[in-house]
N, C-alpha and C positions, 0 to 999 in steps of 0.2 A: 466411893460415891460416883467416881468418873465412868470407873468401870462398869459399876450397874446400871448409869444413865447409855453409855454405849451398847449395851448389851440387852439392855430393853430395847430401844428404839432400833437396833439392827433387825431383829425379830419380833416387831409389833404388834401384835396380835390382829385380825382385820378387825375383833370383836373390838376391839378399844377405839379402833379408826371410826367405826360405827356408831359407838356412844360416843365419840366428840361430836360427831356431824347433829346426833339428833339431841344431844343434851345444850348442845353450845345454838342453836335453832333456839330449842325451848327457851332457857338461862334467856338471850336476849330478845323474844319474843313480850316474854311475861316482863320486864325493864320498861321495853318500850313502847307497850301500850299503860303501861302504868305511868310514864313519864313520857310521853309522846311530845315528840317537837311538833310534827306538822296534824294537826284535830281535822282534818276533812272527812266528815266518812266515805266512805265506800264498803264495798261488799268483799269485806277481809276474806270468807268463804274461799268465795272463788276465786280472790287474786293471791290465796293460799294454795287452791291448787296449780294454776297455772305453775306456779314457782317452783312446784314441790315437783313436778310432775319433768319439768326440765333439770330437779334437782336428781333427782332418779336416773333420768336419762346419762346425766354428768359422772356420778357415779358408778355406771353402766360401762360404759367407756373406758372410765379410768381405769375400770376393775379388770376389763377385756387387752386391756394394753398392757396391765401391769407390769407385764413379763420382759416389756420393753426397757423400763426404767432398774431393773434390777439388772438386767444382764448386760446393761450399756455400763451399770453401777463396778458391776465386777471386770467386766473388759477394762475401764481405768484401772482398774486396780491389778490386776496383773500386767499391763502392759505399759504401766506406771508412767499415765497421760494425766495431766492437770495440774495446776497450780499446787494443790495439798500434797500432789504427789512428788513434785518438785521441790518444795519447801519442806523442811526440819520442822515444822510449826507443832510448840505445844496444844495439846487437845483443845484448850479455851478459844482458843486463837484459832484454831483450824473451825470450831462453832462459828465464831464471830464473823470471819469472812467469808469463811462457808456458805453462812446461809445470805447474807449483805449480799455475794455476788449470786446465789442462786436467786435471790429476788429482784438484782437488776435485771438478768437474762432472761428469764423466767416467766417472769412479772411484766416490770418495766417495760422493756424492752418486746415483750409480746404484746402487749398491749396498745404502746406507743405505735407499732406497724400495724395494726391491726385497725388504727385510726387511718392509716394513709395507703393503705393497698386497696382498693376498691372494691374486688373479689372476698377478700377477707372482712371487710367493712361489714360486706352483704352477711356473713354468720354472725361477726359481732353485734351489728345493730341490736339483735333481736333481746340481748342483754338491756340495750337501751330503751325500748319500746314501754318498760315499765314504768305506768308515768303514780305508782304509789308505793315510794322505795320504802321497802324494809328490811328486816333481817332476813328473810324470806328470799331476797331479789339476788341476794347473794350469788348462788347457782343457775341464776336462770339464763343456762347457755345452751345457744345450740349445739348436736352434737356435734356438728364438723369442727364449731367453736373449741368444743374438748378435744379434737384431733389435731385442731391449731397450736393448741397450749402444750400439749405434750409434748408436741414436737419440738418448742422452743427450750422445754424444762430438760429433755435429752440433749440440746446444745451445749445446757446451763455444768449438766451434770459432767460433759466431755470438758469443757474449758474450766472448770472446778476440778474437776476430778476427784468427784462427789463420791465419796464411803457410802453405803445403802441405810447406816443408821443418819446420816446428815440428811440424806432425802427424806426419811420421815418424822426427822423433826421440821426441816421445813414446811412439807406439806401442814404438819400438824399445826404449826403458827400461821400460815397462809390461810387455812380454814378459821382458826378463829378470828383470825385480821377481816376479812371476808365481812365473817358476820358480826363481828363490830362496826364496821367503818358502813355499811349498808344498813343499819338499823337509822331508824325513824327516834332514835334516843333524843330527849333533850335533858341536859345538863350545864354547871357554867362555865363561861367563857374561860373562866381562867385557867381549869383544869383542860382544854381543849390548848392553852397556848402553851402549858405547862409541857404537856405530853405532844404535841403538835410540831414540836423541832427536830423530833426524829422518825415517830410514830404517826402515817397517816390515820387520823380522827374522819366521823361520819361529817363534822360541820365541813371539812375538806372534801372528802370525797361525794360529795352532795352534788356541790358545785359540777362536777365532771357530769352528771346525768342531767344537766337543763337541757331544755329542749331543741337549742339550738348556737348555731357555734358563734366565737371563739369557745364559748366555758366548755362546751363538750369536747372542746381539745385540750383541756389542762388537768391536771390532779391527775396523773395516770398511775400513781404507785399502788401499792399492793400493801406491805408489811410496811416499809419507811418512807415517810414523805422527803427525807433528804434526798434520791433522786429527782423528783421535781424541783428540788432547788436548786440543785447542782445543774441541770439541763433546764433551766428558765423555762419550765413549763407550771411552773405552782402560780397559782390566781387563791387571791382572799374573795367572797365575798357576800352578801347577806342572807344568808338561807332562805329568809322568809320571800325574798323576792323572783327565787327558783319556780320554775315550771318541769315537771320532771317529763318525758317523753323524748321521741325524736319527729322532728319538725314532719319528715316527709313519709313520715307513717301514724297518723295521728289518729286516724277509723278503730275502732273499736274492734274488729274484729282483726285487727295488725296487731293489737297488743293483750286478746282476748282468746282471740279462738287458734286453737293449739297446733291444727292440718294447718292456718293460714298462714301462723307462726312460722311452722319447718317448712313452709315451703317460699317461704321469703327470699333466700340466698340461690334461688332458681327464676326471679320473674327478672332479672337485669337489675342493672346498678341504679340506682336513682341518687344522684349528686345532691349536696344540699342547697337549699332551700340562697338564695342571692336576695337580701332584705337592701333596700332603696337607704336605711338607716344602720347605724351599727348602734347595735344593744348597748346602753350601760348599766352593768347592776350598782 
């Protein structure tokens, strides 16, 4: 069983990488307008293609770098750098930490800089500018955004010293984490507290896209919400009372039109927004 779970995921087919991106889309698309938290309308259309259109782009990227992540994969592995490589660790174990530390570095830890580097801000915002989250909103990075992340998941996979079949299990649960925790799902409370001690949930990750800070500096995880707990960065608070966008790109055409989009992270930094009151949700 261990064997053929390794032996899959070592050589993963792209075709299979493909049908999770667009079955795991669909699967929480049709949920979450079926059982929608937030009923506003707007014009799904087009705030489907915006998303899709960066989601392509994303995958574009990835696909173009690949070559990166595999051969960083086998350099640890002949030259026997990293935690896994250091450690005697049964196959479970080498899963379990494996991917924990690829989603701190990876993740976490891309993310959480990517909030406090100003230059980087400038690719990430455009992530944030979606002010009607869905499962959709998931992917909608710039691509330098995708060039940011890689290069952190290559750190992830040197200080691991990540197997090639570990890299695409992780990817593989980062994608569906993604587009769970980013759907517009509503569900109840209890299964969100139940699953919420290890697992970042959408009621969590909601929170991180209001429109303006503190909240847009907390809930930074990926796959587990335990590193927000562990680095005091996890905030509880009432979805309904979220505004999804970012403060100082609020026009229409900053979170609409696609040229004005990529060309955000080139007009300078715009610091946020200094309110005379601090927000309570």
């Amino acid at each position: 069983m261990i064997d053929s779970f390794i032996e899959y995921f070592s050589d993963m087919p792209t075709l299979h990488r493909s049908m999770l991106l667009v079955l795991g889309l669909g699967f929480f698309f049709i949920i979450e307008n079926t059982f929608p938290f937030f009923k506003t309308p707007y014009n799904k259309l087009k705030h489907t293609g915006v998303n899709l259109f960066f989601t392509l782009t994303t995958v574009l990227v990835n696909f173009l770098l690949a070559f990166l992540l595999i051969e960083s994969s086998k350099w640890v592995s002949t030259q026997e750098v990293g935690l896994l490589n250091w450690l005697n660790l049964p196959i479970v174990l080498q899963l379990i930490i494996g991917v924990l530390l690829m989603d701190l570095i990876g993740a976490y830890a891309a993310h959480y800089v990517q909030h406090k580097i100003p230059w980087m801000w400038q690719f990430h915002l455009i992530h944030h500018t979606d002010q009607h989250l869905d499962t959709t909103s998931g992917n909608r990075h710039h691509p330098g955004e995708s060039v940011i992340r890689l290069l952190f998941t290559l750190v992830a996979i040197v200080v691991v010293g990540a197997p090639i079949w570990l890299i695409f299990v992780y990817q593989s649960l980062s994608l569906v984490a993604t587009q769970f925790t980013h759907s517009n799902l509503d569900y109840p409370p209890i299964i969100d507290k139940a699953i919420g001690w290890i697992l970042v949930t959408p009621r969590m990750h909601r929170v991180h896209h209001h429109y303006r800070m503190p909240y847009s500096d907390s809930n930074f995880g990926n796959i587990f919400s335990i590193w927000d707990r562990i680095f005091k960065t996890y905030v509880e608070v009432d979805n309904s009372k979220l505004i999804y966008g970012v403060d100082t790109h609020m026009e229409h055409h900053e979170h609409h039109n696609l040229w004005s989009m990529l060309a955000i992270p080139f007009k300078g930094y715009k610091g946020h927004i200094q309110y005379d009151n601090e927000e309570k949700l």
